[in-house]
LUMDO-761322 format. One record per residue (C-alpha): residue in one letter; z, y, x. Coordinates in steps of 0.1 Angstrom, whole numbers, plus 5000, padded with zeros to 4 digits. Layout:
AZYX ...
% end
This chain:
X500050005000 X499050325014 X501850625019 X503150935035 X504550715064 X501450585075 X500250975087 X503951045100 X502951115139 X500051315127 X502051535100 X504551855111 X506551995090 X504752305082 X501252085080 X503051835052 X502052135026 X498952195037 X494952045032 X496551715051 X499951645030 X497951725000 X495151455007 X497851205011 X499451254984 X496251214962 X495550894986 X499550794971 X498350804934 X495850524926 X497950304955 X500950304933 X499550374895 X499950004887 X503149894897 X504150254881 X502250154849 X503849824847 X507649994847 X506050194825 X504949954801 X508149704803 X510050074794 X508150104757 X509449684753 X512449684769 X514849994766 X515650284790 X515650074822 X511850094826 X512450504830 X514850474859 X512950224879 X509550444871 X511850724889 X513450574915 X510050394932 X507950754922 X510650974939 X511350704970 X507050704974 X507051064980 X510251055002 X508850795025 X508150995057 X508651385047 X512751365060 X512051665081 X511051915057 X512752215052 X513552165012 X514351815004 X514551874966 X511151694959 X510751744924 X510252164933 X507652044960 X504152144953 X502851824969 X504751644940 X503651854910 X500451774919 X500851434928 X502751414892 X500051564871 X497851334886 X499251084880 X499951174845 X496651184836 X495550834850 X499050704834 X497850844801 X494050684802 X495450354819 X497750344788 X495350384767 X493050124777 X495849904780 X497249914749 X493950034726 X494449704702 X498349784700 X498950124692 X502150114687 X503150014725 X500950244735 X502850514713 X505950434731 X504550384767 X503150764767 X506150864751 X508150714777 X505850854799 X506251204786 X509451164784 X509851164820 X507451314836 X506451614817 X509851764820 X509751724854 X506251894862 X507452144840 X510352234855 X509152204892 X507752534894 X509952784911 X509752994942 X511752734966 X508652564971 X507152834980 X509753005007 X509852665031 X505452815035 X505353025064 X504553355052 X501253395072 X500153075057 X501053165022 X497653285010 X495953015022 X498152745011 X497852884975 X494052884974 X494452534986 X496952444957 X494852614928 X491752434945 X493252094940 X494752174907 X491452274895 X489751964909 X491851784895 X491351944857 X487651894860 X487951494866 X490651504836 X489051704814 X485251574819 X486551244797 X487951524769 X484551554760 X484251194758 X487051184738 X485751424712 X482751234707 X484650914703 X486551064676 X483951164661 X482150784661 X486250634651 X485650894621 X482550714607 X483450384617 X485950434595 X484650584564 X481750354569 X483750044575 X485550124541 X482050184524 X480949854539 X484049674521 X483049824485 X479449754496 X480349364503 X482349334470 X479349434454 X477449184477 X479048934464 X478248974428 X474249024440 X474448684458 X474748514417 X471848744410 X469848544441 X470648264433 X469048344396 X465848464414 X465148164441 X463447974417 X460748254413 X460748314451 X459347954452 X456548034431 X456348394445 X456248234480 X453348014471 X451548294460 X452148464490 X450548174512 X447448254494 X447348604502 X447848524539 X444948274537 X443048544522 X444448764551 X443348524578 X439448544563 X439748914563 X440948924599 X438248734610 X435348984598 X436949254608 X436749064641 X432849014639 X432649364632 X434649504661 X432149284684 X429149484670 X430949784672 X431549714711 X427749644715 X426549914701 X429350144721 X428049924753 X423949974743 X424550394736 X426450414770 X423450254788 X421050474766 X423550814777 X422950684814 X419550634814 X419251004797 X421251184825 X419050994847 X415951164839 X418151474834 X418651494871 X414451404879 X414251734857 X416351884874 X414751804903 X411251934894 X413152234881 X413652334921 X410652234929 X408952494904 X411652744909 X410452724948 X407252754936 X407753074918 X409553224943 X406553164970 X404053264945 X406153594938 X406453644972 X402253614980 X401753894952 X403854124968 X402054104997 X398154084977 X399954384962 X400854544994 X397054475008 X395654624978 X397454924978 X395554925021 X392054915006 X392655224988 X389855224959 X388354924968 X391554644961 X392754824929 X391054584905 X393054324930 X396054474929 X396454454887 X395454104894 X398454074919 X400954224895 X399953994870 X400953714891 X403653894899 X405153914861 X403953564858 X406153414887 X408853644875 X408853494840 X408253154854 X411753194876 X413653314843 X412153004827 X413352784852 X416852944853 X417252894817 X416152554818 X418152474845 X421052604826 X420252424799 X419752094817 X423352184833 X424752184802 X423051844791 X424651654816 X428051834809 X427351674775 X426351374787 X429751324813 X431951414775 X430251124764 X430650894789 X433950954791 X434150904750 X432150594752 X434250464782 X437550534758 X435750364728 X434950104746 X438850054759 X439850154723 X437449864713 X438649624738 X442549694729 X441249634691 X439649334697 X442849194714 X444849334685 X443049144663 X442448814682 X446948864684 X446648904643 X444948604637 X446648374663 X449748564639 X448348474604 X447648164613 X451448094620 X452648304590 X450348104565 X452347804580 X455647964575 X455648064541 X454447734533 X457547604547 X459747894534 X458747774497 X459847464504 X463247604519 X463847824489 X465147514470 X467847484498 X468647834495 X470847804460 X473647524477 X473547794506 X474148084486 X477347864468 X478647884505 X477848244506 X480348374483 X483448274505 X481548394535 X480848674518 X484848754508 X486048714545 X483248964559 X484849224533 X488249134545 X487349154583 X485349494577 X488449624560 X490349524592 X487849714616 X488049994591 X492050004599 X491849954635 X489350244631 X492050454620 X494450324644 X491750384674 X491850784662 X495450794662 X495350664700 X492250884710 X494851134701 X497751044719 X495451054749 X494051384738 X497151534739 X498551394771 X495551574786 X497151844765 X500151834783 X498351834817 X496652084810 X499852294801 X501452184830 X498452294856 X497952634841 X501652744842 X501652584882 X498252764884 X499153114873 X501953114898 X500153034926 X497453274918 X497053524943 X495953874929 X493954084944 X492153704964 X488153664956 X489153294965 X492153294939 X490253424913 X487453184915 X489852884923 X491553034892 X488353094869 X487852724875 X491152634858 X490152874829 X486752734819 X488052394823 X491252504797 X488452724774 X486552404773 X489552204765 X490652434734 X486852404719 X487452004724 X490352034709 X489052244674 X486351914675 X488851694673 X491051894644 X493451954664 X493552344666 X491752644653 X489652904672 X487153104647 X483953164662 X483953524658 X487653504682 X485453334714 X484953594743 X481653694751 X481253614791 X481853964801 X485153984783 X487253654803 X488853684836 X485853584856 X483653814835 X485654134843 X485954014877 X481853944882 X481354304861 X483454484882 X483154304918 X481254564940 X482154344976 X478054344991 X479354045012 X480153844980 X477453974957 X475253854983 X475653514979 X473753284961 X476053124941 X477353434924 X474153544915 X473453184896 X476753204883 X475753464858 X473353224833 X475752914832 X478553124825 X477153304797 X475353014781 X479252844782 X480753134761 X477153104739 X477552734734 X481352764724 X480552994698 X477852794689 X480052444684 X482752574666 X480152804642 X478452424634 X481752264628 X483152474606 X479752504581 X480452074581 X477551994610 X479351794628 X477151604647 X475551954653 X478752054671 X478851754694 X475051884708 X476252204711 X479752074728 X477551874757 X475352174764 X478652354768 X479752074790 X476652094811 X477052464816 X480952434824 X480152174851 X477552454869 X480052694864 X482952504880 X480852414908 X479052754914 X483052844919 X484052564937 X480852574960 X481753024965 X485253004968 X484352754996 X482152985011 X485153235012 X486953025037 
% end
């Protein structure tokens, strides 16, 4: 079993309440939660006993090792109230899935385990704690407190989302497991009324053999016809290739002529340019030349619009190649589709055959039926209660986290350092993770918050702070500038839940509750990722 004594050599006095003593403490937790849990447990069975021994081997744990620090009275120490509330969550959940078909142990395990170690977490706080921290160290050691409180809300509360949903689903299971119970009463009456009607499903299913042999016929032409269509899809795709063959020959000839008329325009310039050189004797020539000219002028423009036109031919002609090559995959997949259908009919005509022979059976089955029948309605009525009794527990564990929670934000707001960018974002962590808590808690019907009471995100601590902050060095980073979004959509989403659950959307209010959820986890680790940045 890992514990304190194991890092002795490596741990001073001053260093047992710093990152170091801290780790090992959270290192001490899962090592010891079940032998803790099972004092625990034998407590809520077997009287007040369980209590003491949970005590003694919690307090002798933390002892082990820590002789030489300056205020023995561990219960004050920060190391333990952080240990405790630790371990008071994971009690809580252990319990819970310990004891989820027995809610009544369960009741008085976390009972027991309130009874013990709430007052204790409570009461811890206190300045002693604080005087054995050098005084230069002070600042520091507080960030580092409020950073593992605050880590350790997050895990705790991540499930309280959980647990709202779940509520939610032990809700219906409920009301549907009773509607299921009238619903199998009912059943059984209907059974006598089958019974009445198997004689005409004989007959009925008879008639339905026919229809699948009928079926079977039909799939089989509309198999023929499928194989014509994929010929004729196969004989236009060779007739689409052969046309953008000779497409391309025109285009071909298209150059040729365009060269042509570019040459021949060129020669009439120049017969122009030599008739203009013989004066009186080449103008007869020279309207001869321009005619050419205009000619191999309107012979280009011909061309280019041809070739334009055969351009947008064989753009046609790819469309439908590509369409013929999906018809004939469309055909294909058909084909198979059908060939599956008639392999299906085949074996259906064969069934029903046999299911009109089995209908005789079904009336000495459906005598049986009726007692079945009974003893589901008595077993759904049993789910229905256990349903209930699941809700209660749900809540039991809800509110330990409750009680957590409590517990780390009074710890939390004494070690908050004012004035500390680290503080207030170590601080803002424990905030979001308390605001998301009290919109899980309105979910599960235990509280009220009207939406029209929920901060915008300008208006809660980190808000103000963000609003207000004008340190370059900070502002500069790119986590605060990301923080802005997440945070806003957290305070938008809250609003958003509790609007939906009060109009009776319900499972509206759970969407809205995990995009909350989503945010609040960007939020808390925007924080946790610039607070470390602010080492």
């Amino acid at each position: 079993m890992t514990s304190l004594s194991s890092h002795k050599d490596t741990l001073g006095t001053e260093a047992w309440v710093t990152e170091r003593g801290l780790q090992d403490a959270v290192r001490v937790v899962p090592a010891v939660s079940d032998a803790v849990l099972a004092h625990i447990s034998s407590d809520a069975v077997g009287g007040s006993s369980g209590v003491s021994s949970f005590r003694a081997r919690w307090d002798g744990l933390l002892s082990v090792g820590v002789t030489d620090y300056p205020e023995p009275h561990l219960p004050r120490d920060p190391v333990y109230r952080l240990a405790t509330s630790m371990f008071l969550s994971m009690a809580a959940s252990a319990l819970a899935r310990q004891f989820r078909f027995r809610p009544s142990r369960c009741d008085a395990a976390i009972n027991s385990l309130h009874g013990r170690i709430i007052p204790d977490l409570m009461g811890s706080s206190g300045s002693d704690s604080v005087q054995a921290i050098p005084s230069a160290a002070k600042d520091a050691h507080s960030i580092l407190i409020l950073r593992q409180m605050a880590d350790t809300a997050a895990d705790v509360n991540d499930a309280a989302v959980v647990l709202a949903s779940l509520a939610r689903n032990s809700h219906i299971t409920s009301s549907s497991g009773e509607a299921i119970s009238s619903a199998a009463t009912e059943l059984l009456a209907s059974v006598e009324e089958i019974a009445r009607n198997s004689g005409t499903a004989s007959g009925e299913a008879s008639a339905a053999d026919a229809l699948v042999r009928e079926g079977v016929s039909d799939v089989e032409r509309a198999r023929n016809a499928i194989r014509d269509i994929a010929g004729a899809v196969e004989q236009t795709a060779l007739s689409v290739s052969d046309l953008s063959t000779a497409s391309e020959q025109i285009g071909e000839i298209l150059v040729v002529i365009e060269a042509i008329a570019s040459q021949t325009n060129l020669l009439a310039l120049n017969a122009t340019i030599e008739a203009a050189r013989a004066g009186e004797m080449g103008k007869g020539f020279a309207v001869v030349a321009n005619e050419v000219k205009t000619l191999a002028n309107q012979t280009a423009r011909a061309t280019e619009d041809i070739t334009r036109r055969i351009d947008a031919l064989r753009v046609g002609m790819t469309t439908i190649r590509e369409t013929m090559a999906r018809s004939t995959r469309a055909v294909d997949m058909g084909r198979s589709a059908i060939e599956s259908i008639q392999e299906k009919m085949h074996a259906v005509s064969s069934q029903v055959t046999e299911a009109a022979r089995q209908m005789q059976e079904i009336n000495t089955i459906l005598g049986q039926q009726k007692e079945a029948t009974g003893e589901i309605a008595r077993s759904i009525t049993a789910v229905a209660e256990m349903s209930r009794d699941n809700v209660s527990l749900v809540t039991k564990v809800a509110d330990s986290i409750h009680s957590s929670n409590d517990a780390v934000s009074k710890s939390a707001k004494e070690w908050f350092v004012e004035g500390s960018a680290q503080g207030l974002c170590e601080m803002a962590r424990v905030d979001h993770i308390l605001f998301k808590k009290r919109v899980v808690d309105v979910l599960m019907g235990n509280g009220e918050w009207q939406p029209t009471d929920v901060p915008d995100h300008h208006s809660c601590r980190l808000g103000r702070w963000y609003d207000a902050l004008d340190d370059q060095r900070i502002k500069a980073l790119p986590e605060y500038a990301a923080l802005e979004g997440p945070h806003a959509t957290v305070h938008a989403e809250a609003r958003k839940a509790l609007q939906a659950w009060y109009s009776g959307e319900r499972d509206n209010a759970l969407v809205h509750l995990d995009e909350l959820h989503e945010a609040s986890r960007a939020v808390i680790s925007l924080l946790n990722a610039l607070s470390r940045k602010l080492d």
